[in-house]
Backbone bond lengths (Angstrom), bond angles and torsions (degrees), N, CA, C in turn:
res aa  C-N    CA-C-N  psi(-1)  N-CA   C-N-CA  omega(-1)  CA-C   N-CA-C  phi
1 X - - - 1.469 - - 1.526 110.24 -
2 X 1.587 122.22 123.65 1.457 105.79 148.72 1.083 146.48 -22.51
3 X 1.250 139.53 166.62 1.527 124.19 173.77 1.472 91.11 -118.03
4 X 1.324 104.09 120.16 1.723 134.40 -179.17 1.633 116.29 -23.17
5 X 1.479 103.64 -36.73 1.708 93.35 170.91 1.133 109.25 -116.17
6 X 1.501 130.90 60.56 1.406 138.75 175.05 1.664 88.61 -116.73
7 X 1.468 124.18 -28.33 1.809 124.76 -178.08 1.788 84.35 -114.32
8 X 1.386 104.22 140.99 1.481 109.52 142.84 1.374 107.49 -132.84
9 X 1.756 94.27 130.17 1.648 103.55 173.74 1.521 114.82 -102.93
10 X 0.852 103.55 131.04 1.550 107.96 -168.59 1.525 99.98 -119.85
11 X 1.318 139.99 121.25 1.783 141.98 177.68 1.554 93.19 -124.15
12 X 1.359 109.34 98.99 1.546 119.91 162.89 1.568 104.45 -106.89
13 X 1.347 89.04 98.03 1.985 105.53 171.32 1.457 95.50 57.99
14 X 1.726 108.81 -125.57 1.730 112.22 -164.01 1.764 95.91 -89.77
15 X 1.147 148.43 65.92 1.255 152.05 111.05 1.253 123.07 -146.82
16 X 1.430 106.04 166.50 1.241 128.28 -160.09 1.926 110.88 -121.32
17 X 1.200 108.06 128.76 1.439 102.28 -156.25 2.156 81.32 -130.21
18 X 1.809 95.67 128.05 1.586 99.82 -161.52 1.925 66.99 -124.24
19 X 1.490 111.55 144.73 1.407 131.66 -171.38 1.903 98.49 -145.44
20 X 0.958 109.95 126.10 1.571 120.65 -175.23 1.572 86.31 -111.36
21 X 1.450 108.12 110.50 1.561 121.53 -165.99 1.260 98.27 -92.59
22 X 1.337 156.07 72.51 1.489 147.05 -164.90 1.525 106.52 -156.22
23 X 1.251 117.00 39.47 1.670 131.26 176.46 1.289 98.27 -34.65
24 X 1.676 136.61 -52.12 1.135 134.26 -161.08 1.261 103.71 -93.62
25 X 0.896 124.20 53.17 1.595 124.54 171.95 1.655 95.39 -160.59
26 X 1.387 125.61 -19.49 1.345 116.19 -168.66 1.473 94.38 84.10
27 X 1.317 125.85 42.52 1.762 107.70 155.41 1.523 100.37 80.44
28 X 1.578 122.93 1.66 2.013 100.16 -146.35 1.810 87.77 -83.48
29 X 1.291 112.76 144.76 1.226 116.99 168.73 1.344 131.81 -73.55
30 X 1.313 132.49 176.43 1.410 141.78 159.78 1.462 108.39 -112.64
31 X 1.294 107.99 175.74 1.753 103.47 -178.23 1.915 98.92 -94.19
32 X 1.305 114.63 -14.69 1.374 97.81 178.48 1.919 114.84 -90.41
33 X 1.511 110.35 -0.52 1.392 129.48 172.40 1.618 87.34 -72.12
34 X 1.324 104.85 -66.81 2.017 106.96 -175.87 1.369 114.47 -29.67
35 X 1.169 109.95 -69.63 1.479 116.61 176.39 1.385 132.34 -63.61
36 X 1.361 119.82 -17.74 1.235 127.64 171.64 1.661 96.67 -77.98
37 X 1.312 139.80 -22.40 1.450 128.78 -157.64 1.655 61.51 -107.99
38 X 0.833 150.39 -69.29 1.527 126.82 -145.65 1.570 113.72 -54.01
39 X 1.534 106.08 -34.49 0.762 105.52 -175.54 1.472 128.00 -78.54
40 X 2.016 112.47 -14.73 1.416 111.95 173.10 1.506 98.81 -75.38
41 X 1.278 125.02 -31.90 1.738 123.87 -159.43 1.887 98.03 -62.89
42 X 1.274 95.28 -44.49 1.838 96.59 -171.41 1.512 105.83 -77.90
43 X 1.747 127.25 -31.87 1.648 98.81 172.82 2.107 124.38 -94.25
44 X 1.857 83.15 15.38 1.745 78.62 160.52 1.565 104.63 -134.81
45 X 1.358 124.98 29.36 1.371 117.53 141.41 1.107 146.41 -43.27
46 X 1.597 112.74 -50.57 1.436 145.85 179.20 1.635 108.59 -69.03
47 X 1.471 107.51 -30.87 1.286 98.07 -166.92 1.876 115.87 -73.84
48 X 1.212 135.43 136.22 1.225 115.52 -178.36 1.184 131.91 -108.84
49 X 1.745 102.48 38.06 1.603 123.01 160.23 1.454 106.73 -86.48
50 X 1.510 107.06 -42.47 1.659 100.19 -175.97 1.838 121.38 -59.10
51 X 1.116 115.59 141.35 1.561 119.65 -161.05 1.971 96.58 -125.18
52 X 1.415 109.74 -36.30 1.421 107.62 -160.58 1.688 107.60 -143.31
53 X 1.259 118.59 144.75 1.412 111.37 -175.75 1.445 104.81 -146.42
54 X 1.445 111.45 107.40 1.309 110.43 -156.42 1.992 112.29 -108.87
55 X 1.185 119.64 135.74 1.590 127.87 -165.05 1.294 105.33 -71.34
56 X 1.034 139.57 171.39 1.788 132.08 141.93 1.432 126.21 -167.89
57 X 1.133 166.44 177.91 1.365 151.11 140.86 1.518 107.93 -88.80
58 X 1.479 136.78 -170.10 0.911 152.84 148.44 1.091 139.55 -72.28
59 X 1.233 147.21 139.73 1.343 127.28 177.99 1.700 107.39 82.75
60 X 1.516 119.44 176.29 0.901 126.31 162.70 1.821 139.91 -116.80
61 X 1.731 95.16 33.93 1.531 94.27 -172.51 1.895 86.49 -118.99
62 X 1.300 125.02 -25.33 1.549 92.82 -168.61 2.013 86.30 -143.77
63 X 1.184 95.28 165.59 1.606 119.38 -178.71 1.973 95.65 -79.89
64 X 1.567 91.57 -86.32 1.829 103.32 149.39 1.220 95.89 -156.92
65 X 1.293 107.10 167.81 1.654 161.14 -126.35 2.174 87.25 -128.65
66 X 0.968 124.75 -48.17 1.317 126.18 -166.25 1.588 121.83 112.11
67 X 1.161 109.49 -167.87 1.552 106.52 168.54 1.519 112.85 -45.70
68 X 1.074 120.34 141.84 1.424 126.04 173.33 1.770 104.69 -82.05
69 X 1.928 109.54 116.48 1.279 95.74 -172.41 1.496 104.42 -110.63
70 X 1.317 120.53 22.09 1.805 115.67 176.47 1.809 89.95 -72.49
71 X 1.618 96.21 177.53 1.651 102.36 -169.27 1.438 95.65 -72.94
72 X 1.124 125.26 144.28 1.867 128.87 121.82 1.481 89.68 -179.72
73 X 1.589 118.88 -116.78 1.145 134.60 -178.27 1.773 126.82 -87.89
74 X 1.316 84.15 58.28 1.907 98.62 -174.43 1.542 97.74 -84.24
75 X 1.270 113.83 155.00 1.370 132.93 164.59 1.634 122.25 -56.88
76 X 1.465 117.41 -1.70 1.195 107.11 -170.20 1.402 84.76 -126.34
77 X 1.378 132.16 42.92 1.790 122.99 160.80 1.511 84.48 -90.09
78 X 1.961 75.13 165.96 1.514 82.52 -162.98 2.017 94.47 -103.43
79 X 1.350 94.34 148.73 1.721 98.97 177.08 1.247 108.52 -150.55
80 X 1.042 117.66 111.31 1.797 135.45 -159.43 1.864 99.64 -72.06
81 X 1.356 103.64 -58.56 1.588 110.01 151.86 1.435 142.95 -22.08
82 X 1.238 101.48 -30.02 1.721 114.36 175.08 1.231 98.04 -84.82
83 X 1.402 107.73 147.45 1.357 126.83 173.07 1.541 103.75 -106.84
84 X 1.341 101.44 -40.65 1.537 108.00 -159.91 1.339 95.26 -132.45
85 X 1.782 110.30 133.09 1.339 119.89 -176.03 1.821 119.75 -67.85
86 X 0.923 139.64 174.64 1.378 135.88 149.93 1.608 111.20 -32.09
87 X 1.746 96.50 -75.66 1.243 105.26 -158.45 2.094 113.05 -59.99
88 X 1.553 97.41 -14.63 1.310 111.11 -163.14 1.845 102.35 -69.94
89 X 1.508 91.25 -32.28 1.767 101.36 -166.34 1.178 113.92 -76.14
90 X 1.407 109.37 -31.00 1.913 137.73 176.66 1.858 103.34 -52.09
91 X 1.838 91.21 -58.85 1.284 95.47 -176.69 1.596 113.76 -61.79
92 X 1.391 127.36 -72.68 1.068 139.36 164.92 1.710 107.13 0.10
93 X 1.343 114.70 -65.40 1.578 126.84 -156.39 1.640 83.78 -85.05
94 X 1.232 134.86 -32.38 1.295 120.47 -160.62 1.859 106.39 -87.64
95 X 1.479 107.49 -17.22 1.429 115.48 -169.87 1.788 101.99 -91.59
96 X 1.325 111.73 -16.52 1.557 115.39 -172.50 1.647 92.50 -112.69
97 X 1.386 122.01 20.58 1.836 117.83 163.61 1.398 89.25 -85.35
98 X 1.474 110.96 134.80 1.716 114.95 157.50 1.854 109.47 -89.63
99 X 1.179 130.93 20.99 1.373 122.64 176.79 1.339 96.16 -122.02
100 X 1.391 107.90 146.25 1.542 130.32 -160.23 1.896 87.61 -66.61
101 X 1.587 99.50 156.09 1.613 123.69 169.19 0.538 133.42 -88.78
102 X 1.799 165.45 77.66 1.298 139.98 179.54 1.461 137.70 -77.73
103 X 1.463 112.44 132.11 1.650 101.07 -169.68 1.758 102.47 -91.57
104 X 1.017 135.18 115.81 1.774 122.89 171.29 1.555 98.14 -95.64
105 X 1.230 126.60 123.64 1.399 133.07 -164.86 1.461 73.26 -117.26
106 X 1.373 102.55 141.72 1.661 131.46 151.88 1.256 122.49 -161.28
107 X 1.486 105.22 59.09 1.601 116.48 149.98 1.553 101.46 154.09
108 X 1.610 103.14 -130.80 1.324 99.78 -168.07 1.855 91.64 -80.86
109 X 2.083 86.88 143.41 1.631 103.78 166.90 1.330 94.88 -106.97
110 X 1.220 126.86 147.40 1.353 112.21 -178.41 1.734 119.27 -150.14
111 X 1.502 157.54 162.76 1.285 118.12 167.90 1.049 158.70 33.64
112 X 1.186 147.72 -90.31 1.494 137.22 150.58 1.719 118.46 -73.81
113 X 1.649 95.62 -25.77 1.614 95.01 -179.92 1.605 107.66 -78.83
114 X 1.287 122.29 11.10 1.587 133.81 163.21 1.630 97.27 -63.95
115 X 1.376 104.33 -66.59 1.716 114.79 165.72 1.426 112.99 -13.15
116 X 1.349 95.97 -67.29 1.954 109.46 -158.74 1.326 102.46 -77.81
117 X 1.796 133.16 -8.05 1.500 141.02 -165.61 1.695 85.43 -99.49
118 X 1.053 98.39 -51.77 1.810 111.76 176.27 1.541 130.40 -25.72
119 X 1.594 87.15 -36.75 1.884 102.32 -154.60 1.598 85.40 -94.72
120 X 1.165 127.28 -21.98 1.382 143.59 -159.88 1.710 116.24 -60.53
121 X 1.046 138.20 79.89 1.740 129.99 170.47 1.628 115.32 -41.38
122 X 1.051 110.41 -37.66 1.772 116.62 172.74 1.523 129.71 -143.51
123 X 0.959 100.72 124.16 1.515 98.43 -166.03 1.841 103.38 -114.28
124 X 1.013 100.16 153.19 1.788 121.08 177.34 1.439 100.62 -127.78
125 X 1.517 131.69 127.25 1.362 113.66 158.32 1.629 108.86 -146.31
126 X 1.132 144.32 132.35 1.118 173.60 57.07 2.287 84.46 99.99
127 X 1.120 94.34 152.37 1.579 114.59 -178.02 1.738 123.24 -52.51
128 X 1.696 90.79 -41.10 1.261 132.23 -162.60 1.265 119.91 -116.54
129 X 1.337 115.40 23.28 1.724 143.17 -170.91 1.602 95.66 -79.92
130 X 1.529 109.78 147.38 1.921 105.62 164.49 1.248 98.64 -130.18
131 X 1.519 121.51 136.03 1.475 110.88 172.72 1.829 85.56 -112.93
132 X 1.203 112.06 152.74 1.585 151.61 138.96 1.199 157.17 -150.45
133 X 1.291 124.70 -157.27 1.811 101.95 -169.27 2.016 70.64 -162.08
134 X 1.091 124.52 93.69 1.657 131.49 176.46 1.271 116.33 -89.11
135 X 1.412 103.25 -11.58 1.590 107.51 -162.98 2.006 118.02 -49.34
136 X 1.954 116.57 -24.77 0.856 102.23 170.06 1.560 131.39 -70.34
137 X 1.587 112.55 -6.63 1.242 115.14 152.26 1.585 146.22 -69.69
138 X 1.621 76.95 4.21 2.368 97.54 176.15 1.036 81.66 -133.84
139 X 1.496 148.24 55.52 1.330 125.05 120.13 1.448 99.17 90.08
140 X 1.700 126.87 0.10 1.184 122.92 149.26 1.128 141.50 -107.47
141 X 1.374 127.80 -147.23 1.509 145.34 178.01 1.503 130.57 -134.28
142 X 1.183 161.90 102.31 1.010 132.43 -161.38 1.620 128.45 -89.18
143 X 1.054 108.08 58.35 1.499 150.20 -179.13 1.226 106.08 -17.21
144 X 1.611 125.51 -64.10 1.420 135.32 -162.46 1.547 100.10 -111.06
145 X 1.332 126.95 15.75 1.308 130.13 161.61 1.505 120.98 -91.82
146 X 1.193 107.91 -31.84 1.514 126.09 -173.73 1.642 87.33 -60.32
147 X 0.824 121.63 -57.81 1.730 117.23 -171.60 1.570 113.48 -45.13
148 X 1.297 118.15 -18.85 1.389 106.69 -178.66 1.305 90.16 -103.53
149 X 1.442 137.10 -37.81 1.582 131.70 -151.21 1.794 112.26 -99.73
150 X 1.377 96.29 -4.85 1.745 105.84 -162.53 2.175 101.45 -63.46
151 X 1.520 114.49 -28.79 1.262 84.21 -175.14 1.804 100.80 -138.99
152 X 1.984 86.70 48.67 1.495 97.17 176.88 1.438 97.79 -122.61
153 X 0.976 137.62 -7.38 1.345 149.88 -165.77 1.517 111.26 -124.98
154 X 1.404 114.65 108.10 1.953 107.27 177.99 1.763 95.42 -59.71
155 X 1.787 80.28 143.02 1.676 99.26 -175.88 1.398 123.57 -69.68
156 X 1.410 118.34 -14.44 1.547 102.24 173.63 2.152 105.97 -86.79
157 X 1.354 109.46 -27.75 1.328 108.72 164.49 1.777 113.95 -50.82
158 X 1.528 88.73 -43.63 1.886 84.21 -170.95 1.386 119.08 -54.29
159 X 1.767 99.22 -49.75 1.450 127.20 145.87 1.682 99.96 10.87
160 X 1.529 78.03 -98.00 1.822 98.05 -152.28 1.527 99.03 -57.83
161 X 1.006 114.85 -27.48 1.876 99.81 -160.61 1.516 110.48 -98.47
162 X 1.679 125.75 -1.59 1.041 139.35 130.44 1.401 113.51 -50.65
163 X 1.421 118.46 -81.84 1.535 125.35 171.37 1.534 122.56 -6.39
164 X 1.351 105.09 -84.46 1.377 151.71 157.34 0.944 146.48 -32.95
165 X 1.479 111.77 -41.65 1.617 149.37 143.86 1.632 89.37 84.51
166 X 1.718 132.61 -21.41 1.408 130.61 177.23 1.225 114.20 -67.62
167 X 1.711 108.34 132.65 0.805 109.03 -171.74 1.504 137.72 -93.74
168 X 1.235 147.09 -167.27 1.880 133.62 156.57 1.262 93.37 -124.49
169 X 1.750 81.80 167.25 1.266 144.19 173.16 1.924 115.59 -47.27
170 X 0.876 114.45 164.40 1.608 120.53 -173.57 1.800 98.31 -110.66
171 X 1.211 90.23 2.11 2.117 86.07 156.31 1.418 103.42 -117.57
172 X 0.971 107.82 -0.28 2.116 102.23 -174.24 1.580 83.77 -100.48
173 X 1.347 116.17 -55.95 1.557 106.43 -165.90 1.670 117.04 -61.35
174 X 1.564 125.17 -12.15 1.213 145.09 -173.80 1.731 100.25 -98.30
175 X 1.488 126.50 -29.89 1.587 97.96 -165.46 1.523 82.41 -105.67
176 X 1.939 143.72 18.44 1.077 121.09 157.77 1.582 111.82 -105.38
177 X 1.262 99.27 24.30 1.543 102.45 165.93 1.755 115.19 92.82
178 X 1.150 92.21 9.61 1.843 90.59 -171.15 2.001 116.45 -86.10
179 X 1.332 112.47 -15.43 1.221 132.09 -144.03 2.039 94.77 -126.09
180 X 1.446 109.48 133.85 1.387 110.85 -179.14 1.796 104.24 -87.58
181 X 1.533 91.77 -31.59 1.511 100.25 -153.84 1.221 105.16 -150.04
182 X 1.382 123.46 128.66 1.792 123.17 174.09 1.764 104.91 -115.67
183 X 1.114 119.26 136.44 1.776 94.37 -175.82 2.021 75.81 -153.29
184 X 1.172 104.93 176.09 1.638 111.48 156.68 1.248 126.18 -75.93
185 X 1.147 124.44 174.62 1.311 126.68 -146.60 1.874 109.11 -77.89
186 X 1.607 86.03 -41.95 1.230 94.87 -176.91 1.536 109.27 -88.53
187 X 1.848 131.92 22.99 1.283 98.13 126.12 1.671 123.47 -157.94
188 X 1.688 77.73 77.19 1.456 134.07 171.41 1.701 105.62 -45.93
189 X 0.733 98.30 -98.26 1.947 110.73 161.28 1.860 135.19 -39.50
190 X 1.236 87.45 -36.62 1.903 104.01 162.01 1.570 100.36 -64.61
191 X 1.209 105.13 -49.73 1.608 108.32 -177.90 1.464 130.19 -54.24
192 X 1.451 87.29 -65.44 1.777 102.65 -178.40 1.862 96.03 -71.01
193 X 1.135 129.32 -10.09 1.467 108.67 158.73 1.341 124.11 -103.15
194 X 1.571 129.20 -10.63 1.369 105.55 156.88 1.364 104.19 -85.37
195 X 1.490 142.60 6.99 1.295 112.49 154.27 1.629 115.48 -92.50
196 X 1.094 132.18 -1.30 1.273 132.07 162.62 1.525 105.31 -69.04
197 X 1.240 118.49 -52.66 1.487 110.43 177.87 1.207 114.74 -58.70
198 X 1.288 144.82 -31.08 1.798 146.55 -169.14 1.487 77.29 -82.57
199 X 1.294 158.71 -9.17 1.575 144.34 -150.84 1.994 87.04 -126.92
200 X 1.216 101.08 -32.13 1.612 86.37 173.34 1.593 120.75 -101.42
201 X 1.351 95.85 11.73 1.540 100.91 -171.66 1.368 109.53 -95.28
202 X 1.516 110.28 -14.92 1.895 122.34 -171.76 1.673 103.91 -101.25
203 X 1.288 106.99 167.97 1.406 111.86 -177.35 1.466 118.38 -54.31
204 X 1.077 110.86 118.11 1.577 130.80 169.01 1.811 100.96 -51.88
205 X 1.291 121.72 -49.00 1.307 120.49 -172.97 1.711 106.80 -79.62
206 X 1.491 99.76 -33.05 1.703 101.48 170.36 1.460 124.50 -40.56
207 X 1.350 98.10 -55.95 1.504 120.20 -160.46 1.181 104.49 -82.29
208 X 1.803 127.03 -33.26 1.223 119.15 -174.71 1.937 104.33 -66.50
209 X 1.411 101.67 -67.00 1.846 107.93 154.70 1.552 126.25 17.56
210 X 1.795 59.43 -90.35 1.752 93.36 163.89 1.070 136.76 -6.43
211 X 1.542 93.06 -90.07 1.779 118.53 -176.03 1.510 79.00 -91.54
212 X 1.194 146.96 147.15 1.625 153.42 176.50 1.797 69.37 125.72
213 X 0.808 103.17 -93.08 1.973 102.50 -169.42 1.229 143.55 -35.71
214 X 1.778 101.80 -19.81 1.536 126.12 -178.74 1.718 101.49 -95.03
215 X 0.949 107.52 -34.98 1.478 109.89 -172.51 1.763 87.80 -81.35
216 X 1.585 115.21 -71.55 1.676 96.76 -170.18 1.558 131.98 -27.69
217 X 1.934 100.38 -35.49 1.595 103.28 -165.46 1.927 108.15 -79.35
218 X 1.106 114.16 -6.55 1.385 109.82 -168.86 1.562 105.85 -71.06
219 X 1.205 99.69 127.95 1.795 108.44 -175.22 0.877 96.56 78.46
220 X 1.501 149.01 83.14 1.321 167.31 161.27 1.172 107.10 -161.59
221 X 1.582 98.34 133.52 1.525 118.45 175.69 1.551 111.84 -55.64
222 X 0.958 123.34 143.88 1.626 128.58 174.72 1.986 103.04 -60.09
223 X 1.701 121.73 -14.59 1.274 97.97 167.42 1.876 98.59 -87.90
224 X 1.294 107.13 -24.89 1.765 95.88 -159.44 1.859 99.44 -66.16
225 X 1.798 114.01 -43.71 0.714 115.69 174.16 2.166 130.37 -44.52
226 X 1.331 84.66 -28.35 1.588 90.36 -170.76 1.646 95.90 -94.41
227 X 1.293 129.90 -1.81 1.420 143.71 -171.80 1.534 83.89 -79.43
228 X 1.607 101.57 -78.67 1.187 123.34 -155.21 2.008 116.33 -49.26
229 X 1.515 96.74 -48.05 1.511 86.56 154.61 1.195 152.13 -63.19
230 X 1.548 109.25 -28.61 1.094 112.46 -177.36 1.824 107.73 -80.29
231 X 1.011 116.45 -24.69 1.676 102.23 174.40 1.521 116.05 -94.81
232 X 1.267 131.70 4.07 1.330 160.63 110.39 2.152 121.21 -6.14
233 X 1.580 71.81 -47.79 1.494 81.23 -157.79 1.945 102.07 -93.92
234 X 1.399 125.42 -21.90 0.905 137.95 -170.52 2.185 92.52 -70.36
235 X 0.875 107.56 -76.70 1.366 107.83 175.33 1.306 132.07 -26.97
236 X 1.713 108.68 -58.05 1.468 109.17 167.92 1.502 126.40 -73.08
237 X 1.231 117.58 8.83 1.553 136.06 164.45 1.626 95.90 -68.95
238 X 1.498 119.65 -52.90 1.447 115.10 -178.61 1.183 132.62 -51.12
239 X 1.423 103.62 -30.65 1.811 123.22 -152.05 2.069 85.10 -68.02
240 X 1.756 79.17 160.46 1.394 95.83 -169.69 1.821 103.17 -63.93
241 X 1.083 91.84 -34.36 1.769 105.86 -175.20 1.586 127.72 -54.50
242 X 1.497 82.68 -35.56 1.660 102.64 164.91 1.288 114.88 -49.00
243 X 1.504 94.91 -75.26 1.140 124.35 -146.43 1.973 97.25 -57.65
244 X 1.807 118.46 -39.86 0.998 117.70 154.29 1.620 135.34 -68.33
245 X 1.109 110.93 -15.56 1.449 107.63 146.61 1.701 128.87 -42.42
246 X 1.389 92.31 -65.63 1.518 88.81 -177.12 1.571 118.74 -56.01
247 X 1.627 106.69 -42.61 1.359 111.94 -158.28 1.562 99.55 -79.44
248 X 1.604 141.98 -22.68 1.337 125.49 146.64 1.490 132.22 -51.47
249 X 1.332 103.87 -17.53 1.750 128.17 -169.37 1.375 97.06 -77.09
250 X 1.569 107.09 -48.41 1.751 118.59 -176.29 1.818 124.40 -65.62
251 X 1.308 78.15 -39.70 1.756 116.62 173.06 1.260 113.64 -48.31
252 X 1.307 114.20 -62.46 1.225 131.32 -151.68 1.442 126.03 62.83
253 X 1.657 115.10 57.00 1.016 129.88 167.16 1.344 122.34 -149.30
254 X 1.508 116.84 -165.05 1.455 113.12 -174.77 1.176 120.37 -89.90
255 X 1.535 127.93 110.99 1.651 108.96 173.83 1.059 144.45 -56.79
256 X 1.268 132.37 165.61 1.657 137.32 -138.48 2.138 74.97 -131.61
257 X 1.414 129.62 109.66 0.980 126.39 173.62 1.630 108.43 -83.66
258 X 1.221 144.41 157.79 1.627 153.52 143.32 1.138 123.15 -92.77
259 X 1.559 123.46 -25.58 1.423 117.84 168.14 1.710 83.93 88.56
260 X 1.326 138.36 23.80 1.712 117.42 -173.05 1.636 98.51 -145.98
């Protein structure tokens, strides 16, 4: 088991705010930190008040740090028994949430916390943010990261910073498209909550849809893909949400969402 203030879960109304409390480590995780966030993401998935579920580290020098590699219970012991890594189960549960992600970067992203930037639909991060992947400087690779970053990152960038293991800047990681928002530190949080609010202000049934649809079409032919939307799209015309969309649209007021 984690120790209880290494995660803070915080559920204020329709989001969910997951904090990897480990300032003195730089955020770096354990595999029972992994699973405990996997495990808040999967018992407020289902619920259909939640709208937003937002990432963060602690403190104000790093997002995370990565696997935690001092001795005890680091992610890289070896267990012949596992099928499925920490970070693999995190991802898994975080790729089958239908409510949008938020990444709040404040400081160094680094190694495995590439992972946790990875799982992320929108990210905000701080002026003074570092993203990398160093691992070829410990004698690794970042092997099971590439799966979240392989077609979020242009490939000769991925290239080098795999390669290279050096990392960039929070204007290099922003003009290749990885980054929603760069602002200073101090207004870090103003940020990532008026964009959480524009994310709770749109259809709950939209977005779930939505993202359910973006993830289905990947690796689909551009005919299966154009298949796949269009009978997709006939249904969510029905939903109650729709149908109140328009009629606030007509109105000229704010809609009253149901989530149905």
């Amino acid at each position: 088991m984690t120790d209880n203030n290494e995660l803070i879960i915080d559920r204020q109304g329709p989001v969910l705010r997951l904090t990897i409390n480990r300032p003195h480590r730089r955020n770096a995780f354990t595999s029972p930190l992994l699973l405990a966030m996997a495990q808040a993401v999967r018992d407020s998935a289902e619920d259909d008040d939640l709208r937003v579920i937002v990432i963060t580290g602690a403190g104000d020098k790093a997002f995370s740090a990565g696997a935690d590699l001092t001795p005890g219970d680091t992610p890289f012991k070896p267990n012949a028994a596992m099928l499925e890594t920490p970070l693999g189960v995190l991802a898994r549960v975080v790729r089958e949430c239908r409510v949008p992600v938020v990444g709040r970067v404040n400081g160094f992203c680094l190694a495995g916390g590439m992972g946790l930037f990875g799982l992320c639909d929108l990210v905000v991060a701080t002026e003074d943010a570092t993203f990398g992947m160093p691992e070829v400087k410990r004698g690794l690779f970042p092997m099971q990261i590439l799966t979240q970053l392989r077609d979020l990152i242009p490939p000769r960038l991925m290239n080098e910073m795999c390669m290279t293991g050096e990392p960039i800047d929070a204007r290099t990681a922003m003009a290749a498209g990885l980054l929603n928002r760069v602002v200073p530190a101090d207004q870090l949080d103003a940020t990532v909550d008026a964009l959480v609010a524009s994310l709770v202000a749109a259809s709950p049934m939209a977005i779930r849809r939505g993202k359910y649809a973006m993830r289905a079409v990947e690796g689909m032919t551009f005919d299966q893909m154009m298949a796949f939307t269009e009978t997709a799209r006939a249904p969510m015309i029905q939903t109650e949400d729709a149908k109140e969309g328009r009629a606030a649209f007509n109105e000229k007021r704010a809609p009253r969402w149901t989530n149905r």
